[in-house]
Backbone as ProteinMPNN parsed JSONL, in Angstrom:
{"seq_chain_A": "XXXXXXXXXXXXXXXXXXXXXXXXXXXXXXXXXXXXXXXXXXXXXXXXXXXXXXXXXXXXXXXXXXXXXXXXXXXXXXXXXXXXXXXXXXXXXXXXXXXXXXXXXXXXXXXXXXXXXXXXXXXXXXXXXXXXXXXXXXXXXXXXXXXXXXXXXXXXXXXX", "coords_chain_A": {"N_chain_A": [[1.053, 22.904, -25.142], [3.556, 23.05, -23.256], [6.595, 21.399, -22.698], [9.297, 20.878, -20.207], [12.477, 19.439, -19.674], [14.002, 17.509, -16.706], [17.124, 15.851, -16.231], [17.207, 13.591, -13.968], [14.529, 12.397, -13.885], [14.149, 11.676, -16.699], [16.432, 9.77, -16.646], [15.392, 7.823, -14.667], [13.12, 6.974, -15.769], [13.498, 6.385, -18.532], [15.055, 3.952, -17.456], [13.042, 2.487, -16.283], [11.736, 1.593, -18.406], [9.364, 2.986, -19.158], [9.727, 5.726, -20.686], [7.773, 6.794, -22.561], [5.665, 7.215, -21.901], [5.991, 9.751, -21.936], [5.542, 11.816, -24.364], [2.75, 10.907, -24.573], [1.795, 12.124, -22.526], [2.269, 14.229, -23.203], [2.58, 15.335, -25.29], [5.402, 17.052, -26.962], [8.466, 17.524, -25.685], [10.917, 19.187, -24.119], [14.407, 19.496, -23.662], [17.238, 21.276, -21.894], [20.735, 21.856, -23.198], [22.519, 21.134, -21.339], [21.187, 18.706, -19.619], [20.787, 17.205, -22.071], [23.798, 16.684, -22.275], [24.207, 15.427, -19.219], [23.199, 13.389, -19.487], [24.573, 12.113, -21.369], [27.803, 10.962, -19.802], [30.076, 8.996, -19.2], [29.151, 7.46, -16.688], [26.683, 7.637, -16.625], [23.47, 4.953, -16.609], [23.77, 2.754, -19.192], [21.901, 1.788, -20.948], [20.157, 4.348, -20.964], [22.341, 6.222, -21.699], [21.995, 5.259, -24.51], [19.464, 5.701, -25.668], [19.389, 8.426, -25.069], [21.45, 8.851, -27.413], [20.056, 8.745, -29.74], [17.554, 9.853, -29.676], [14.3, 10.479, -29.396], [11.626, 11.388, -31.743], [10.069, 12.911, -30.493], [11.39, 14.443, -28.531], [12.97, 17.47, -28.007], [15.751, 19.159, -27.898], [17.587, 21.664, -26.854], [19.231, 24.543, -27.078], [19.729, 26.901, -24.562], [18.823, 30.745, -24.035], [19.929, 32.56, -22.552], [22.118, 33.575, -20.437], [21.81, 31.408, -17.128], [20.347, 32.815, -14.262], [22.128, 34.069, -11.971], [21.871, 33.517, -9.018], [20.669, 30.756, -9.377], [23.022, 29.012, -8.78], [23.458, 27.33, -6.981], [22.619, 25.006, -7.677], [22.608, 22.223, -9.825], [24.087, 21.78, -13.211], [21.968, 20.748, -15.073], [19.575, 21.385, -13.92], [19.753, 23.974, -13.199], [19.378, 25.037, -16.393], [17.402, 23.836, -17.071], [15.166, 24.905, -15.608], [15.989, 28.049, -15.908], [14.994, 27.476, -19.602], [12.543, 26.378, -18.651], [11.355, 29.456, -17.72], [12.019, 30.968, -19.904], [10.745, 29.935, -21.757], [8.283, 29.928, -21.209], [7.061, 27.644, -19.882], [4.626, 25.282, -19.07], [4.654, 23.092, -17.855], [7.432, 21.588, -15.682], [9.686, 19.277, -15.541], [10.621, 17.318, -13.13], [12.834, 16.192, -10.148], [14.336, 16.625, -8.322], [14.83, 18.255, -5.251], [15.949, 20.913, -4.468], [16.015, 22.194, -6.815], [13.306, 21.93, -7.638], [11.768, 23.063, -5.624], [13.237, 26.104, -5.219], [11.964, 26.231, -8.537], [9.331, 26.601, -8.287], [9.243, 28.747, -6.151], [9.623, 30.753, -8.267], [7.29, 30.334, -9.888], [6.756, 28.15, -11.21], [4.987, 25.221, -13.245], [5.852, 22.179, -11.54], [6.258, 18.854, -11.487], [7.324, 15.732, -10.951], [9.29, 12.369, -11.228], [7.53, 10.287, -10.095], [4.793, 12.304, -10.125], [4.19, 12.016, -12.94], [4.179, 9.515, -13.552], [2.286, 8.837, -11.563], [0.246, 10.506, -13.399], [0.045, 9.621, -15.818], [-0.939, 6.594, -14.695], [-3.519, 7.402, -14.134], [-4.661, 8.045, -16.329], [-5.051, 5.621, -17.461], [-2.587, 4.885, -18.895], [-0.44, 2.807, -17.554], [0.653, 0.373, -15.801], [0.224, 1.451, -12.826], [1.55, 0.37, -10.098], [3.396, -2.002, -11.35], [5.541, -0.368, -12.298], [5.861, 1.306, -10.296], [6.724, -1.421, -8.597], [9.528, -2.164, -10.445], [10.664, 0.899, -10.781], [11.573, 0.841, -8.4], [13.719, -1.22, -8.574], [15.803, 0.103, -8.697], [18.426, 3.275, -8.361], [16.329, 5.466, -7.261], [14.769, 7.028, -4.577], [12.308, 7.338, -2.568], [10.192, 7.864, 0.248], [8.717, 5.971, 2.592], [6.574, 6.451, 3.394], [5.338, 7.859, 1.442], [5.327, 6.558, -0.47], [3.682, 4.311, -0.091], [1.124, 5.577, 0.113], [1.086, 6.92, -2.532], [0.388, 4.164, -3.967], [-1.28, 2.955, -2.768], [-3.511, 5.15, -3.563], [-2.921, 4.888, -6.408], [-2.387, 2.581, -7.357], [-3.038, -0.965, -8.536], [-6.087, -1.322, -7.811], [-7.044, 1.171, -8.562]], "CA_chain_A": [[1.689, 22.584, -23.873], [5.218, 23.156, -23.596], [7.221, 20.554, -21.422], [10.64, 21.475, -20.286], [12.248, 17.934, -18.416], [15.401, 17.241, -15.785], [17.809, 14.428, -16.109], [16.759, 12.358, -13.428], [13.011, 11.479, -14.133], [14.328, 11.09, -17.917], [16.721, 8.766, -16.398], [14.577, 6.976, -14.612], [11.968, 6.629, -17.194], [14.244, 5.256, -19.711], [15.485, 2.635, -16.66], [11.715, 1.315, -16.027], [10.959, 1.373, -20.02], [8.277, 4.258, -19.276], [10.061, 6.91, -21.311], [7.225, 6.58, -24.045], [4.635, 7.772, -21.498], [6.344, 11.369, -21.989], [4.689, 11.607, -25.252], [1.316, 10.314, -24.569], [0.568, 12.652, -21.854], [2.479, 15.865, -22.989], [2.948, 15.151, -26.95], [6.733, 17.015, -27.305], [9.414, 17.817, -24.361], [12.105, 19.488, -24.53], [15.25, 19.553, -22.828], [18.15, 22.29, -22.308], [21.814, 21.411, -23.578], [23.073, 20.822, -19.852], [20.83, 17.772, -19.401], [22.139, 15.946, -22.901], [25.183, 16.131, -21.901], [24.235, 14.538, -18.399], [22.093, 11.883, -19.628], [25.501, 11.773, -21.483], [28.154, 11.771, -19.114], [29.583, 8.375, -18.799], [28.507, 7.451, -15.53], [25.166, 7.556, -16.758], [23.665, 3.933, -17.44], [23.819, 2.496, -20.503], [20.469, 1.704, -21.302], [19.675, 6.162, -20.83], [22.728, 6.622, -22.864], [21.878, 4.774, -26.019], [18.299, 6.218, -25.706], [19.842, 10.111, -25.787], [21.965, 8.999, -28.605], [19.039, 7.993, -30.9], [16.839, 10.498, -29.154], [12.92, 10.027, -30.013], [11.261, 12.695, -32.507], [9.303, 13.686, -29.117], [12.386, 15.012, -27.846], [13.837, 18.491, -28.591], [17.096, 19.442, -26.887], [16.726, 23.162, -26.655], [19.53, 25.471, -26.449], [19.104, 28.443, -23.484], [19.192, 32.235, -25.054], [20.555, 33.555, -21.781], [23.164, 32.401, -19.41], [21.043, 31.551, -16.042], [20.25, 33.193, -13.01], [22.974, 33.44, -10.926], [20.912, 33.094, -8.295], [20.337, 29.396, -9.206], [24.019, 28.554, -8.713], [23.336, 26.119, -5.963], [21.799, 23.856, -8.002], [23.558, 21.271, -10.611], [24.017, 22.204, -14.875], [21.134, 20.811, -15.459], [18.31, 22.185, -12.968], [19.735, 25.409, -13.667], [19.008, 25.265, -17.218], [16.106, 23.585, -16.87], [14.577, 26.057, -14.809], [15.987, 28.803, -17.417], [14.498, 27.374, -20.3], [10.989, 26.609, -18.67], [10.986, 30.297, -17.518], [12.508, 31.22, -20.948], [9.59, 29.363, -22.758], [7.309, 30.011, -20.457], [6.486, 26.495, -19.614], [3.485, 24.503, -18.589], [5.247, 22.101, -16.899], [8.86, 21.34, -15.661], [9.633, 17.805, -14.484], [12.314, 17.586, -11.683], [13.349, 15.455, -8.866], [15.799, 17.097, -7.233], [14.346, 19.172, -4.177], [16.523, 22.283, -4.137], [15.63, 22.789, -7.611], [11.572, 22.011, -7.268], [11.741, 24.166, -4.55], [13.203, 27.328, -6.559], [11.192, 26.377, -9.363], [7.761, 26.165, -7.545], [9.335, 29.67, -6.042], [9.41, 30.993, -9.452], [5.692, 30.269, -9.949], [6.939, 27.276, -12.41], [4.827, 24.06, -11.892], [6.793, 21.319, -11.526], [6.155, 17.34, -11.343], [8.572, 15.01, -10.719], [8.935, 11.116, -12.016], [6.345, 9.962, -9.526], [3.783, 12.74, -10.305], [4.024, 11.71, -14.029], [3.437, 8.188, -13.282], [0.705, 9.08, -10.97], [-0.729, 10.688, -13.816], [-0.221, 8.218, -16.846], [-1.592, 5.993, -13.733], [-4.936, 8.138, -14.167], [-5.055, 8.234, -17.56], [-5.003, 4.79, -18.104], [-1.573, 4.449, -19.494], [0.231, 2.457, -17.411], [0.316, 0.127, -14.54], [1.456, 2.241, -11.474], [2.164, -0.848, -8.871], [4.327, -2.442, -11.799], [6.273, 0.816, -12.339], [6.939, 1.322, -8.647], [7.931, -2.041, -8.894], [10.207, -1.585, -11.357], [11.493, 2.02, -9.836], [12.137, 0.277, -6.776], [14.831, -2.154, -8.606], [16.953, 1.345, -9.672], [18.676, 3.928, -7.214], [15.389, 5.92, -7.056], [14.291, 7.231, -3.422], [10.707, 7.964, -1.853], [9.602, 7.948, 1.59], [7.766, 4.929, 2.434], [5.187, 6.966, 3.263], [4.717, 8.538, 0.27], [4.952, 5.563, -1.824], [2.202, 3.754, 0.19], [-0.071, 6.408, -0.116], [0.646, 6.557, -3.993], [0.53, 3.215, -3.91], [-3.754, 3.257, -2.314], [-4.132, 5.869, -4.495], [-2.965, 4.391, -8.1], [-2.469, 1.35, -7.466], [-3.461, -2.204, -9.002], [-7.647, -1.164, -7.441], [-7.332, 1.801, -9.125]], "C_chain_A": [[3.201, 22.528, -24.084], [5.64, 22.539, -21.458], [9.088, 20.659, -21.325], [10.979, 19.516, -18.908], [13.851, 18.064, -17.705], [15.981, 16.477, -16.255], [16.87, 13.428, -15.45], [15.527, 11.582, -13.976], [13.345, 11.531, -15.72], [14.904, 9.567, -17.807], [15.918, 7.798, -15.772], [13.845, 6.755, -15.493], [12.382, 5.656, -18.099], [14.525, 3.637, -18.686], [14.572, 1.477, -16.594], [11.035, 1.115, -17.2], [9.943, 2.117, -20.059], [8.453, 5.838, -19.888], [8.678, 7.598, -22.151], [6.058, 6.842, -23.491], [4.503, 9.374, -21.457], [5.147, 11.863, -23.361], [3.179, 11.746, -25.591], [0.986, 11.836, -23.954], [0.576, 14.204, -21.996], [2.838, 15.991, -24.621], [4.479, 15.743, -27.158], [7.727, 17.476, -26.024], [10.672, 17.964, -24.715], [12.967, 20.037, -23.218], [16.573, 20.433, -23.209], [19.649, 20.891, -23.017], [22.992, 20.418, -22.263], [22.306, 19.188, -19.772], [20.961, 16.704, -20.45], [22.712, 15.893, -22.463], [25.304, 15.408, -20.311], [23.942, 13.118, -18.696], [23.332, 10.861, -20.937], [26.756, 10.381, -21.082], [28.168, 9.81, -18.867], [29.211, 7.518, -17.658], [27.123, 6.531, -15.492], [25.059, 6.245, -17.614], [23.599, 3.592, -19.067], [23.032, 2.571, -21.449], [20.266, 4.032, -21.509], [21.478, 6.645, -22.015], [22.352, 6.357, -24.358], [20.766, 5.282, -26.048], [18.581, 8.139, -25.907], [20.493, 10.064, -27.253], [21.682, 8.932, -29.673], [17.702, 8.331, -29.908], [15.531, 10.215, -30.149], [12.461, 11.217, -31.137], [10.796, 13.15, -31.688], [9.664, 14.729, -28.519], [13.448, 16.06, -28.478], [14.63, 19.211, -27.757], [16.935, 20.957, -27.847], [17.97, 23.95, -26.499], [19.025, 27.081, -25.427], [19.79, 29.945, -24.153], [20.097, 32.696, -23.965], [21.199, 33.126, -20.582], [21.985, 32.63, -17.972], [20.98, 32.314, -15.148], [21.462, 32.652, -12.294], [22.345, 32.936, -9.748], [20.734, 31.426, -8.251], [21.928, 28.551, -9.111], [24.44, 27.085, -8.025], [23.014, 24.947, -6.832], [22.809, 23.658, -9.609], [23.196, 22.19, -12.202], [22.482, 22.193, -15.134], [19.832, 21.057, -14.96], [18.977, 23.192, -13.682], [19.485, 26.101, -15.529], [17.819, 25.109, -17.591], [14.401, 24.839, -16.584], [14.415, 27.28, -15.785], [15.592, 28.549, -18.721], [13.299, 27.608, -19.713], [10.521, 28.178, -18.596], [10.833, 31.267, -19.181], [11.031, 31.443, -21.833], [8.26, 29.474, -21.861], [5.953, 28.686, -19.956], [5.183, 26.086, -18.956], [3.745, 23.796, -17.827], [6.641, 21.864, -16.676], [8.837, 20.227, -14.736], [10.55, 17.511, -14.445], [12.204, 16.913, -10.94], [13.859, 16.118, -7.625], [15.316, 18.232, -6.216], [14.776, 20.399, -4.136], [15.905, 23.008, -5.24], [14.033, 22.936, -8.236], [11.003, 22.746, -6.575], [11.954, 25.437, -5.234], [12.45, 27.355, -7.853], [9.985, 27.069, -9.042], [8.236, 28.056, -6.588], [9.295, 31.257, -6.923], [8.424, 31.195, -9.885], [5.678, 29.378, -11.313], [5.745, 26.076, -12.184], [5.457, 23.089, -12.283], [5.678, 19.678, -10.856], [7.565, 16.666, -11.691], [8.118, 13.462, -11.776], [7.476, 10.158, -10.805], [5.179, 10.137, -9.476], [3.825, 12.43, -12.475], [3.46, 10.429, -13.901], [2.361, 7.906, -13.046], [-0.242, 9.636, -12.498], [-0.778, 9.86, -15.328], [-1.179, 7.35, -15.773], [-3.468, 6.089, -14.385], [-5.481, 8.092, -15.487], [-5.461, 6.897, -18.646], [-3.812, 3.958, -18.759], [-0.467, 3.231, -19.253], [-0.051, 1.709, -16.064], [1.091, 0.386, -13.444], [2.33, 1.014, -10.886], [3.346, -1.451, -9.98], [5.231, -1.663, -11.88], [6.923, 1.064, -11.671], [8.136, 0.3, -8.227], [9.355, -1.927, -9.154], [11.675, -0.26, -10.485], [12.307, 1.711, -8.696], [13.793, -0.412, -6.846], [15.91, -0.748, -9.382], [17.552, 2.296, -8.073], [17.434, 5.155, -6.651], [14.906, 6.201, -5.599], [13.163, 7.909, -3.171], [10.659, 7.333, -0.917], [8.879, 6.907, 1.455], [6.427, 5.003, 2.82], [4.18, 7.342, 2.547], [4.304, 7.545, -0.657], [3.914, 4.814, -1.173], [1.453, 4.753, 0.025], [-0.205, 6.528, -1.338], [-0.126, 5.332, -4.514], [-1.486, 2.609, -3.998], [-4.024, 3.788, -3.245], [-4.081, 5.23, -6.191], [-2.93, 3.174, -8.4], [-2.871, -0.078, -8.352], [-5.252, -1.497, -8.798], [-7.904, 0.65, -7.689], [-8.537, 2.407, -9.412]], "O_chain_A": [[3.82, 21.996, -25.005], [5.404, 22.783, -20.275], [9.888, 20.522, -22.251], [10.345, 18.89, -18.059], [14.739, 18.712, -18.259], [15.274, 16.034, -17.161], [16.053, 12.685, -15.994], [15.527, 10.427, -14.403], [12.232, 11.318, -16.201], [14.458, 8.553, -18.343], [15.731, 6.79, -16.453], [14.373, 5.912, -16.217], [11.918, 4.555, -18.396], [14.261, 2.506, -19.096], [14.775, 0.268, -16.708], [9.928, 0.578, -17.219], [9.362, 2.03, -21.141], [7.715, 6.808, -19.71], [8.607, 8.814, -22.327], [5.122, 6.798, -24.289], [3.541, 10.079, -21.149], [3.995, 12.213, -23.103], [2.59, 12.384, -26.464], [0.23, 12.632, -24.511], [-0.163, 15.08, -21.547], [3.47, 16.988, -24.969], [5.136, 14.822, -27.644], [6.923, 17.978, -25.239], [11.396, 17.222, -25.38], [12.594, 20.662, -22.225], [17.026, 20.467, -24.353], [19.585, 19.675, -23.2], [23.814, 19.506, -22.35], [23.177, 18.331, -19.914], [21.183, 15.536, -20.131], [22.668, 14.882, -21.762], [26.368, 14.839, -20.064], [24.366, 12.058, -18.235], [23.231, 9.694, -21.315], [26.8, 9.284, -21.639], [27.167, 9.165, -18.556], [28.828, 6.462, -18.162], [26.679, 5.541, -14.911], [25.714, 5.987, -18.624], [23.345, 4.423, -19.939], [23.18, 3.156, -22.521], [20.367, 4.584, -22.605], [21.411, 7.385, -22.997], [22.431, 7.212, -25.24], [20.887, 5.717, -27.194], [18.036, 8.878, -26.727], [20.25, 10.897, -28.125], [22.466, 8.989, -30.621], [16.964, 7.461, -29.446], [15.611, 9.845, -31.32], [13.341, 12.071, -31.244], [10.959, 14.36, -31.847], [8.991, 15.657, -28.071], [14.42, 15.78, -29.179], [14.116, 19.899, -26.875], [16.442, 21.23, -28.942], [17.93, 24.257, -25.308], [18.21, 27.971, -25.67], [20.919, 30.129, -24.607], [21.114, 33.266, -24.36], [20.693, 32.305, -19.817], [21.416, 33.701, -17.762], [22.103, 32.818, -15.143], [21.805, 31.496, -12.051], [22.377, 31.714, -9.603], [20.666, 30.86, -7.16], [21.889, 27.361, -9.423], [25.242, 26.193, -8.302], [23.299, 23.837, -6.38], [23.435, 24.499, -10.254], [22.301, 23.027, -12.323], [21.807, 23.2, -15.351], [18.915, 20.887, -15.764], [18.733, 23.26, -14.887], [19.438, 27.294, -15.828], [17.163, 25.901, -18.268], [13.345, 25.232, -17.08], [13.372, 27.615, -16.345], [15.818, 29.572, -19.366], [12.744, 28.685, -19.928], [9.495, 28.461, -19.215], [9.895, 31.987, -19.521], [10.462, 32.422, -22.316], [7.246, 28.862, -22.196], [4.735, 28.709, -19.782], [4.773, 26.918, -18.147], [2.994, 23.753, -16.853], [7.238, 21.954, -17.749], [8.289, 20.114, -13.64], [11.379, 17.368, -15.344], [10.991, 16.774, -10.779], [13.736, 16.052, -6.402], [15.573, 19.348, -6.669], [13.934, 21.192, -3.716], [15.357, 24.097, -5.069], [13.645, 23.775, -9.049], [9.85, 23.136, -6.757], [11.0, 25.935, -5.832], [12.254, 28.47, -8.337], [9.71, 28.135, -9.594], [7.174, 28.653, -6.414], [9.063, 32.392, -6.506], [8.311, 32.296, -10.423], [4.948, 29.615, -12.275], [5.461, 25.875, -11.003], [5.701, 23.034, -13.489], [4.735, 19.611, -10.067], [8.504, 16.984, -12.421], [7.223, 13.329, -12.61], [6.609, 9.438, -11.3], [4.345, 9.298, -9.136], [3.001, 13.167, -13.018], [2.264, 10.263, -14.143], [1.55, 7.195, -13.639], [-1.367, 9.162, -12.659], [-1.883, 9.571, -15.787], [-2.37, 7.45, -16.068], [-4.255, 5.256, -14.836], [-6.694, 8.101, -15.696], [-5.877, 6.875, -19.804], [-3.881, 2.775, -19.092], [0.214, 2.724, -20.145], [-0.827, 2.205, -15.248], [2.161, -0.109, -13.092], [3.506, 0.768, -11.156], [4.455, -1.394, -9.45], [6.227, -2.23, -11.431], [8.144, 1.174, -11.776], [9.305, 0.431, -7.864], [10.217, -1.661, -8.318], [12.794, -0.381, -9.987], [13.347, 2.179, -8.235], [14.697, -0.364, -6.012], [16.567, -0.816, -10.421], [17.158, 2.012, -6.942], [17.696, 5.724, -5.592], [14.428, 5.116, -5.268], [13.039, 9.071, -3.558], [11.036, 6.163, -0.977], [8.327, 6.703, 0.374], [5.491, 4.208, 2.731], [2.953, 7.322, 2.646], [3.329, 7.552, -1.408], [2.996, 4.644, -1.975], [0.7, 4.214, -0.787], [-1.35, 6.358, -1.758], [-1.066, 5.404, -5.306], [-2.341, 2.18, -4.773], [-4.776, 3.211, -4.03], [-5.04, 5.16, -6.96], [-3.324, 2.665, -9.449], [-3.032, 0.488, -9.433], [-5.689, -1.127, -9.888], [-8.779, 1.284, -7.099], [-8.599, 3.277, -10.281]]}, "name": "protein", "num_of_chains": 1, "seq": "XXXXXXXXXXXXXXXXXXXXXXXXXXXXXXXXXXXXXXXXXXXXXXXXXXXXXXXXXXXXXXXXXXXXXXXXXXXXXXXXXXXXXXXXXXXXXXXXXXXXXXXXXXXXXXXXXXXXXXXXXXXXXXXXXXXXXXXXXXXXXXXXXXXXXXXXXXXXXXXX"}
C-alpha cells in the first residue's frame, strides 16, 4: 500500500495526538518535499513542527521526479505535489482536505480520504475513539458541516 499524505490532516493529526494511527492502518506514508516545508513554515503550530523535525520512521518525505502539472496551478505547493507524487507512485491512497485539490485528485482517478475519513476508519478498526477525536478536532481550527459531523458522529460514534 503506498500512502501519499497533505499537510492539513498531518496537521491535524499531530494537534489531536492521532498521528500514530497513520501507521496502524497504512504501515508507511510518504510525503512530497512541498508539504515538509509547510508543516515547516513558521506559522505552523508548534506541537506539528517539532513532530516534522524528529519525523517518525513511518514517515518518508519523498522528493517529486517531475515538476507538476501545470494544470494543478490553482491549488497550494503542497496539493500540487501531493497529487504528483501519488500519481507518480501510483498511489493507493492520497489523504487531503482541501476541496479543490480532492476534487482534481478524485478527477484523476486518485482515491483520496481526508482527516475525517481516516478517523472514520481507525474508528472501524478499533483503533481509536471517534467521539473523543471529534472532540478533540473540534478544540483546533478544523471545519465540517454539522451535518456531516452528526452523521459521522451516529455512525462511529461512542455505540459504535
Amino acid at each position: 500500500m503506498i500512502v501519499i499524505a497533505d499537510t492539513t490532516p498531518l496537521n491535524y493529526l499531530v494537534l489531536i495526538e492521532e498521528v500514530g494511527i497513520l501507521p496502524q492502518l497504512y504501515g508507511r506514508v510518504l510525503i512530497p518535499l512541498a508539504v515538509c516545508e509547510e508543516l515547516r513554515k513558521p506559522e505552523t503550530p508548534g506541537a506539528v513542527r517539532g513532530w516534522v523535525a524528529q519525523p517518525p520512521a513511518w514517515l518518508e518525505i519523498r522528493p517529486v521526479k517531475q515538476n507538476p502539472d501545470p494544470a494543478l496551478q490553482e491549488l497550494g505547493a503542497g496539493e500540487r505535489e501531493a497529487i504528483a507524487l501519488a500519481e507518480e507512485l501510483r498511489a493507493t491512497r492520497l489523504v487531503m482536505d482541501d476541496r479543490a485539490g480532492r476534487r482534481i485528485a478524485t478527477q484523476r482517478h486518485l482515491t483520496v480520504i481526508g482527516t475525517l475519513g481516516v478517523l472514520a476508519e481507525a474508528a472501524e478498526r478499533g483503533l481509536i475513539d471517534f467521539s473523543n477525536a471529534i472532540t478533540r478536532l473540534k478544540q483546533t481550527s478544523f471545519y465540517v458541516s454539522p451535518e456531516v459531523l452528526n452523521m459521522l458522529l451516529e455512525r462511529y460514534g461512542k455505540d459504535h
